[in-house]
C-alpha positions in Angstrom: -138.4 50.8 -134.0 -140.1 52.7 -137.0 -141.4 49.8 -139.6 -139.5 50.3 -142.4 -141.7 50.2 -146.1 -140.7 47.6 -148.6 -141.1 48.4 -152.0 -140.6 46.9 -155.6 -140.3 48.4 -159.2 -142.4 47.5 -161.5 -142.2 48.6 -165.0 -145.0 49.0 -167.2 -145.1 49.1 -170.6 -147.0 52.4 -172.4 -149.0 51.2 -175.2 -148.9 53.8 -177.8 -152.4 53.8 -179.9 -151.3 56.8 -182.0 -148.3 56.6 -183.3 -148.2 60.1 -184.2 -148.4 61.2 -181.0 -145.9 59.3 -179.3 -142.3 57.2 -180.2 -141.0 54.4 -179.8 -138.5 56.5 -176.9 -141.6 57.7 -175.0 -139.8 55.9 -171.4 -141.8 53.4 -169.3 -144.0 54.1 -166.4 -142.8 53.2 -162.9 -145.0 52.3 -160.5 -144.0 51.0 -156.5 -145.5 47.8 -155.2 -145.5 47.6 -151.5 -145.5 45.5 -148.5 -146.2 45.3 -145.1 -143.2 45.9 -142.3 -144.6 44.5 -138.9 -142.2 44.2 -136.1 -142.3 40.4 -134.6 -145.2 39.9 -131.9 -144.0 40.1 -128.3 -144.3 36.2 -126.8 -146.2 36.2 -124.0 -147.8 33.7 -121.7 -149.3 30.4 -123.8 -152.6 30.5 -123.8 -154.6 27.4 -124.0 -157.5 27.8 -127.1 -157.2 27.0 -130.3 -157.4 29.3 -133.1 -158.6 29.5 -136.6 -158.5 32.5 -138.3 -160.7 33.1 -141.2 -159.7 35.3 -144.2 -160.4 39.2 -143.8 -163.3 40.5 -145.4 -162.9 44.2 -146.6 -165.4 46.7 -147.3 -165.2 48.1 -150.9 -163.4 51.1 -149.8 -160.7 49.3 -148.6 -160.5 46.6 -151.1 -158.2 47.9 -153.5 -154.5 47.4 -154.2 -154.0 50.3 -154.9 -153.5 53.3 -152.8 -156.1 55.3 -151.7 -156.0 59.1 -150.5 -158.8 61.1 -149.0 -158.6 64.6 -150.3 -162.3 66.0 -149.0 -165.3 64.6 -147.2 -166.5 63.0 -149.7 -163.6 62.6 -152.1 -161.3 59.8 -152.0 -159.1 59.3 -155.1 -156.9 56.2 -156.3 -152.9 56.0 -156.6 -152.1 54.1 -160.2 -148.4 54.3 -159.6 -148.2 53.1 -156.0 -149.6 49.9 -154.8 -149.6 47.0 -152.4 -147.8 43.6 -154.0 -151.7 42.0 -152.9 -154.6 43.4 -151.6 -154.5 44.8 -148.4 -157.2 42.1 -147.1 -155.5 39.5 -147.9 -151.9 40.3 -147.0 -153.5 41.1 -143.4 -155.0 37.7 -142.9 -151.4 35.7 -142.9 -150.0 38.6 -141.3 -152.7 38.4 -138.8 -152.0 34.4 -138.9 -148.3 35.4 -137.9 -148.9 37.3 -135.0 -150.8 35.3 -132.9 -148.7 32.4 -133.8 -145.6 34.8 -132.5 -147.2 36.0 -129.6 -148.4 32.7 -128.3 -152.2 33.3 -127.5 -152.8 30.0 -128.7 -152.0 27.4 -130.8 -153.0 28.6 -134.7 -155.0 26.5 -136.6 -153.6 26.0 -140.2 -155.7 27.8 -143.1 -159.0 25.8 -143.8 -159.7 24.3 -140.8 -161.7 26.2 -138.6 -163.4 23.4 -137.3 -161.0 21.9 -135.2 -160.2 25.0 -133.6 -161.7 26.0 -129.8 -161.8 29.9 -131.3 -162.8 31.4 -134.4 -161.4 34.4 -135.6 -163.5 36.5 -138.0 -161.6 39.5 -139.3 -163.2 43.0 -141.1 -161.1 45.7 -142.9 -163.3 48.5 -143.5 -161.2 51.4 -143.5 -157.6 52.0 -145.0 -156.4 55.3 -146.8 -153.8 58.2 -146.3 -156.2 60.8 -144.7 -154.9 64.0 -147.1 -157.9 66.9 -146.0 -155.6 68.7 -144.0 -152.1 68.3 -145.5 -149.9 69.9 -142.9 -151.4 67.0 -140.5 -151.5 63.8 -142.7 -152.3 60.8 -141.2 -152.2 57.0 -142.3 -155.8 55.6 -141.5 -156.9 51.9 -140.6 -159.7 50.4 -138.6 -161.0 46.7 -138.6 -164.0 44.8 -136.9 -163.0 41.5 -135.6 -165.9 38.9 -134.4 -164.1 35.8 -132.2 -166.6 32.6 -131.9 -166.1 30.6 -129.4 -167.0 27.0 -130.3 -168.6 24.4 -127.6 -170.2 21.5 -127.1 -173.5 23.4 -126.6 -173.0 25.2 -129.9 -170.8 28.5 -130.8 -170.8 31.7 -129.0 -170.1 34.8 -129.7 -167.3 36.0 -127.2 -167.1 39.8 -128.6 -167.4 41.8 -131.7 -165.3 45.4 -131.9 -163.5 47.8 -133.8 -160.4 49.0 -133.5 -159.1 52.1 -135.1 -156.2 54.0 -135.9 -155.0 57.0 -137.2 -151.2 57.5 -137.6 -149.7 60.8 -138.3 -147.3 60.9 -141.2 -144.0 62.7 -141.5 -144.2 63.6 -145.0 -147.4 63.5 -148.0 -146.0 60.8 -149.8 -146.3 56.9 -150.3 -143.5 56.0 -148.4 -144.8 57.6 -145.5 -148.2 56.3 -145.9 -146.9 53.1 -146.1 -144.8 53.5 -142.8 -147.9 55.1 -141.2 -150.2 51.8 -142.2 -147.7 49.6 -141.0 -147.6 51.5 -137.6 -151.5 51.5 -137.0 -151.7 47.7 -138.3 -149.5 46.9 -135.2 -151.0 48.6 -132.8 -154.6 47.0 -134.0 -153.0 43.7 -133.7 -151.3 44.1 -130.3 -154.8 45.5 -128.2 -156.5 42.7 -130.7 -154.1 40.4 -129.3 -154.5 41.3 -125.6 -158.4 41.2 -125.8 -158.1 37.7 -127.1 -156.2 37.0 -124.2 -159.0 38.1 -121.8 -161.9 37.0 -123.6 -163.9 34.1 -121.9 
């Protein structure tokens, strides 16, 4: 099944410096918030570690709330009127949380303490936008680093660092698509996360 967006209206108010320019009728301006629509982690066998997962990072590209398109090579250009309800970064990291709790690759260490975990997971979002250069082929783009530390008596390890990457195409150029599409690549990062978790050692 498709993940469905979720979306709020929001009304903001128009501030209206010169009065003879604009009236008291001039209407609000609607702007979207959005969420995240993940599709419940498949259980699978329990696995024995602990795990702590630390809050995401996020490069400055993808550290807005708003939505970002990228309309060149070098252009990217910012959505006022649609937007996520939080940051993408840190919606991720209890969604993130939520997942491995579902699928059952360990048990999940509550926020803010990492130290009594077996694992620590260390999670990077450095790319999120609607990729718009060629707009008969949009696609919804995400990619993240995650670093899992393994911690033992001799000291922590580092079991493996990688990035995972994907690029969704999108039915339509529009938020609600792009929303759809972000959705769709943030499962598929979190599934093949999930199953290299699961065979790290």
């Amino acid at each position: 099944m498709r993940p469905r967006a979720i979306f709020f209206h929001t009304l903001v108010a128009v501030v209206c410096l010169l009065p003879a320019s604009c009236t008291l009728r001039q209407p609000p301006v609607v702007t979207e918030s959005y969420a995240f629509d993940l599709p419940k982690a498949k259980a699978g066998p329990v696995g024995g570690r602990s795990i702590a997962v630390l809050p995401f990072n996020a490069s400055s590209e993808a550290a807005g709330q708003m939505f970002l398109y990228r309309s060149g090579e070098m252009i990217y250009e910012h959505d006022f009127y649609n937007r996520f309800l939080a940051p993408p970064a840190q919606m991720l990291t209890g969604e993130l949380r939520g997942w491995l709790l579902r699928s059952r690759v360990g048990p999940v260490r509550e926020p803010g303490a990492p130290l009594s975990s077996d694992l620590m997971v260390q999670p990077r979002l450095t790319e999120f936008y609607a990729d718009y250069r060629d707009v008969s082929r949009p696609q919804a783009v995400v990619a993240m680093v995650f670093t899992v530390v393994a911690r033992e008596s001799s000291g922590n390890r580092e079991l493996f660092e990688r990035t995972y990457r994907r690029a969704v195409p999108m039915n339509a150029v529009s938020p609600a698509a792009a929303a759809r599409g972000w959705s769709s690549a943030v499962e598929g990062i979190f599934g093949e996360f999930t199953r290299d978790l699961r065979e790290a050692r």
